[in-house]
Each structure stands twice: as C-alpha cells, then as structure tokens.
N, C-alpha and C positions, 0 to 999 in steps of 0.2 A: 441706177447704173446697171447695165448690161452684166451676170455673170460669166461671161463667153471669156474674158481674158484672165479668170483666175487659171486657163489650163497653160497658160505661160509662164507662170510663176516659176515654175521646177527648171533649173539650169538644165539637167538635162532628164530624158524619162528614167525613172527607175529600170532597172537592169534586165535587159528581156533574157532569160536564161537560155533559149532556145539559139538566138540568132549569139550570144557570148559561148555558151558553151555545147552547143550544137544538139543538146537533150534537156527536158524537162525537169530534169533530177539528178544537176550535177553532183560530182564527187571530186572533188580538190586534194590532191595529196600534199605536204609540205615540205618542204624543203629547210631545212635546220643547219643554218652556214655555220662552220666550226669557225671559233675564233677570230674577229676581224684586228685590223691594226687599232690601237690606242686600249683596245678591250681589254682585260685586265690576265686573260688568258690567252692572249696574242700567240701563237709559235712562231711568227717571225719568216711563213713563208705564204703567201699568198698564192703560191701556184700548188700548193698542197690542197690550199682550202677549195681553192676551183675546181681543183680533180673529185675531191668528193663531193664539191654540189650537182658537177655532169653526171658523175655516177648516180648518185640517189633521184636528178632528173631524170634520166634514162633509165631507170628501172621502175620509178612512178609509170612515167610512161611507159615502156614495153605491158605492165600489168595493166592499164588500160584507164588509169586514171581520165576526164575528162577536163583538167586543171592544174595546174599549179602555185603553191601558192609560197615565196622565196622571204625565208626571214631571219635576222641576226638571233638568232635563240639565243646561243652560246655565249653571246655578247655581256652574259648576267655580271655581275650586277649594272642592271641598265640607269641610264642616265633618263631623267623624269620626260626633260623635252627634244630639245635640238640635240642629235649626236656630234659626233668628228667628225670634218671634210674626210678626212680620211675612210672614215666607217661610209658615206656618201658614195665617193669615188671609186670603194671595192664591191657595194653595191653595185651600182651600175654598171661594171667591167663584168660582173656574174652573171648580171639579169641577160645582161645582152648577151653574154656565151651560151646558156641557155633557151634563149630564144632564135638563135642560130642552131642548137642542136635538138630540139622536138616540136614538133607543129600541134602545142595544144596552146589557149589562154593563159594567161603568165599574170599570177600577184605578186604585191608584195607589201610584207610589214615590218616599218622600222621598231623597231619597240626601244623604248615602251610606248612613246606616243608621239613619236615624231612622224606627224601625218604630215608634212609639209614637203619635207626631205624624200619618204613614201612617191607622194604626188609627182614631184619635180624629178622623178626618176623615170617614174613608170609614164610620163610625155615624152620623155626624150628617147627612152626605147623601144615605144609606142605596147607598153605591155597592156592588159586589159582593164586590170583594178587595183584596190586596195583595201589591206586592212587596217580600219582605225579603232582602236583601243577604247579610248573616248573621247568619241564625237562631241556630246551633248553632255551636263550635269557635271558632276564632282565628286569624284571617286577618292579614297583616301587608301594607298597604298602603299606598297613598300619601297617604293622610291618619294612617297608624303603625299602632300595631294596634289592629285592632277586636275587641273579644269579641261573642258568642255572647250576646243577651237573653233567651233562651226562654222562660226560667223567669220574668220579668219581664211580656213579652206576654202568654204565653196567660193570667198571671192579670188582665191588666188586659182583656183582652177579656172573659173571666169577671164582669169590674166592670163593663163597659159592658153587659152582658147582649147581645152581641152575637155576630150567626152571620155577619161575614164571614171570606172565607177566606182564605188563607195558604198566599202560595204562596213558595218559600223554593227563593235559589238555594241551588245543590252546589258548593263550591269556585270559589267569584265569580270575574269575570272580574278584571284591576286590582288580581290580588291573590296571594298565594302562603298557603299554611295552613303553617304553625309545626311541625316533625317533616314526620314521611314523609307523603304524600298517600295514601289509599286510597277511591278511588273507592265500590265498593260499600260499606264502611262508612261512609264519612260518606252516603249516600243512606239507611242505614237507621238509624241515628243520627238525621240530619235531620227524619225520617216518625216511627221509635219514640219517638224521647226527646226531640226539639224539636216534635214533633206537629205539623210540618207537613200541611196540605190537599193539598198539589201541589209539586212539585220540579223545578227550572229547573236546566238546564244547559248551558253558554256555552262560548266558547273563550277564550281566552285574555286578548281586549279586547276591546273595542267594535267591529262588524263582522267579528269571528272568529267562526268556529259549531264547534262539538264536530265531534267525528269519531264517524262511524256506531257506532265499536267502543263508544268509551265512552257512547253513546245506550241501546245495546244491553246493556252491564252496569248503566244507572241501572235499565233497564226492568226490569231481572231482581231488582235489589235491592229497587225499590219494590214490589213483589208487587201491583200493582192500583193504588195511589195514582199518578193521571197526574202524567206527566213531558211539561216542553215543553222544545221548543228555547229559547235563551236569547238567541242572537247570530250574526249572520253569515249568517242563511239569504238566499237567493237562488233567480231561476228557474236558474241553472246548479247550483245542489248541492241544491233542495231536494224531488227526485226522487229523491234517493239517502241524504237525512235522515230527511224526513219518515215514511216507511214504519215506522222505529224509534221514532218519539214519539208522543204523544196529542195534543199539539198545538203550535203555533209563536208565538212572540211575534216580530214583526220592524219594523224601521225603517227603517236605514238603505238599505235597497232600494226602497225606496219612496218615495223624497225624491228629487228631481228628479237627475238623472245621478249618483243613488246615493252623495250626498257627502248627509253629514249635516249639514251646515249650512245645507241646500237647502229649501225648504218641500217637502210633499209633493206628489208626480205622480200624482193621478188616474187617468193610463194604467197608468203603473207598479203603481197599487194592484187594479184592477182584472186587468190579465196575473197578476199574479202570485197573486191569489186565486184565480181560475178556472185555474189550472195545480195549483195544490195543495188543490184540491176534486176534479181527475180524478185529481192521485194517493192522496187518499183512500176516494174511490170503488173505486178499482183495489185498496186493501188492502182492501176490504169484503167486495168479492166474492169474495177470497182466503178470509179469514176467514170467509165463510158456506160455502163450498163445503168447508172442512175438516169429514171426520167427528168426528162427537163421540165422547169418549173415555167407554166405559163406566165405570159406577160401581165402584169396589171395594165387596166384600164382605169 
C-alpha cells in the first residue's frame, strides 16, 4: 500500500508560526484572570476582574508582545478536570472582550486540565489556540493524577469542525509523570500519538524555565513541530534559552517587580521584548549564513 495517505492523518498541520503569529519566534505574554465565580477566592464582582484582564491585555500589547495567552491562574486551588459553567461562561465573556480590544492571536488555558472547556471556547470566539497541561501520559500532581485526554480532544475538535491549535505541555510543571521520565519520548509521543500542534516546555514550577540542555533534546525530538519555552524566562537567562526554542510564553517577568501577583509592567514588557527580538534576529543571521546541505542522491 501506497505511503501517500499517511500525510492525512494529522487533523490539522501542526501550527505554522509565521502565518499564526506573524514571526518566526513568537513571544506570548499571559494574561492571569483574578479570581473567577465558584473559585475559592472569588471577589464577587466580575466587572473588576475584566477591567484588569483589558488592562494587562493592553499593556502586553502596547509592549509588543506578539500573542496572548488568557488563563484562570488565580483560580488555585484548581479543580483536576472539568471546571464550573460558571468558570466557562466568565471565560468566554473575557476572551471575547479582549479579542475586541488588541489585534494579536489570543490563547487560552483552563487549568488545570480542562482542555475540553479550553477548546469549546476558543471555537466560539474564534481565538487561535490552546494550552493543554496534559495532553498525553500521566502526570501525578497536586490536584492527584491526571490522565492524558488525547484521544478525547482531537475527536472533539474533529466535532467542532475546528482548526485551532494545540499546543501541549512536555512533562508539566506541578507535577511528576508516573515511572521513569524520558524527555525525548514523551516530546515524540506528545507530537506522534497525542498530535500535538506545538510543544511547551517548563521547569519545574511556575517561574522555573527548562535548562538549555533539555530545550535542545525537545528540539531534536520534535523534528520541525515548534517548541516554546514554558516557564521562568527572563532578560537574565533568555539569551542563553531562547536561541534553542521557536518561541517563549512568559509572565511572571513581566509583572511589576517580577512577583506574580503584581499587575503587569509595561516597561518590563517592552525590555524584555526588544531584548528577545535582537536575540532572535542574532539566531537568523546565523541560520541564513549557514550553507545549505546538498541534496542526497
């Protein structure tokens, strides 16, 4: 049999960064909702929490972010899978204020792993992607363990008739996998068999960022499907990260003296853009000035 129809397989192609985020080496800012209804630290007004998610959207953007990526943070202590209609419903009223007020790609992640709720959101506000937690394997952490929905998602996005993408961490942060850890296979697991768009990879917790080494084996595992940083980048390490990933998700460096419970610093957001646009540029002209490798015959 013919291998011509294994390139149909993929629901949809992995995530062209270019034509999503208009550059080869995005950089996603996040957006951290205060408190939603049924959360545990609710305030009880919902037109409070929207005013600071426009705020810190608009000031991602004005610094030049090229993404954003909108998620219940605050919501802690998270529920394992499926949230509150409610948690759902203030979602979606956010996403879509936001996507009325800047003209960049719009994520979003329900956490902890309510990839379903994610999806069924970002169809309806037509945002661009998502972050799932985990996609693939089984992770044991402080909401117990969570499995792997794969097989779940991509057919419900199959249902929605929908092309957003899927971007799926590698060994989540907040969390430990069940047996022995191996980096390059779950990165090609995650892309082969969970059919991830894109591959995130974090350190250890919130404000930790991977180490260059294992940047460098995601890179190699994901054979082309981009890999972002996850966690922890800064102007002090993300001259010596960025160079290994396609692109960066980050936060808490960006929040007012880099605590995250801080609204964000429009200076901060702005340094640090413009620092990891000349280290992208710097890996460009590397990358064009290599010769190309002749063709095998």
């Amino acid at each position: 049999m013919s291998g011509a129809w294994l390139g149909t397989l993929r629901v949809v192609d992995a995530v062209n960064l270019i034509a999503t985020f208009k550059t080869k080496n995005p950089i996603i800012g996040v957006v951290h909702l205060a408190p939603l209804p049924t959360s545990p630290r609710w305030g009880g007004s919902l037109k409070t929490v929207i005013e600071r998610a426009e705020q810190e959207a608009t000031a991602l953007a004005a610094g030049g972010v090229d993404g954003l990526i909108i998620e219940n943070f605050f919501d802690a202590p998270f529920t394992k899978q499926q949230v509150d209609p409610a948690v759902v419903s203030a979602m979606t009223l956010i996403v879509d204020r936001i996507k009325n007020l800047v003209v960049l790609p719009i994520g979003l992640n329900v956490l902890r792993n309510d990839a379903h709720s994610a999806l069924a959101i970002a169809a309806c506000v037509n945002a661009q992607f998502i972050r799932v937690n985990v996609l693939t394997g089984v992770m044991a952490t402080d909401q117990g363990i969570i499995e792997g929905q794969a097989h779940e998602l991509l057919r419900y996005r199959r249902e929605l008739g929908s092309e957003v993408k899927i971007l799926a961490d590698v060994l989540v942060k907040h969390a430990r996998p069940l047996g022995t850890p191996n980096l390059t296979t779950a990165v090609q697991d995650t892309i082969e068999r969970g059919l991830a768009d894109g591959v995130i990879l974090s350190g250890w917790a919130t404000g930790s960022p991977p180490s260059f080494e294992d940047l460098e084996l995601a890179v190699a595992a994901a054979k082309g499907t981009p890999v972002f940083i996850g966690s922890g980048a800064d102007l002090d390490n993300i001259g010596r990260l960025l160079p290994a990933a396609d692109g960066v998700i980050v936060a808490s460096s960006l929040k007012r003296h880099g605590k995250i419970t801080e609204p964000v610093d429009p200076i901060r957001v702005s340094q640090f853009v413009e620092t990891a646009r000349q280290i992208n540029d710097q890996k460009a002209k590397i990358d064009n000035s290599l010769p190309s490798l002749p063709l095998s015959t």
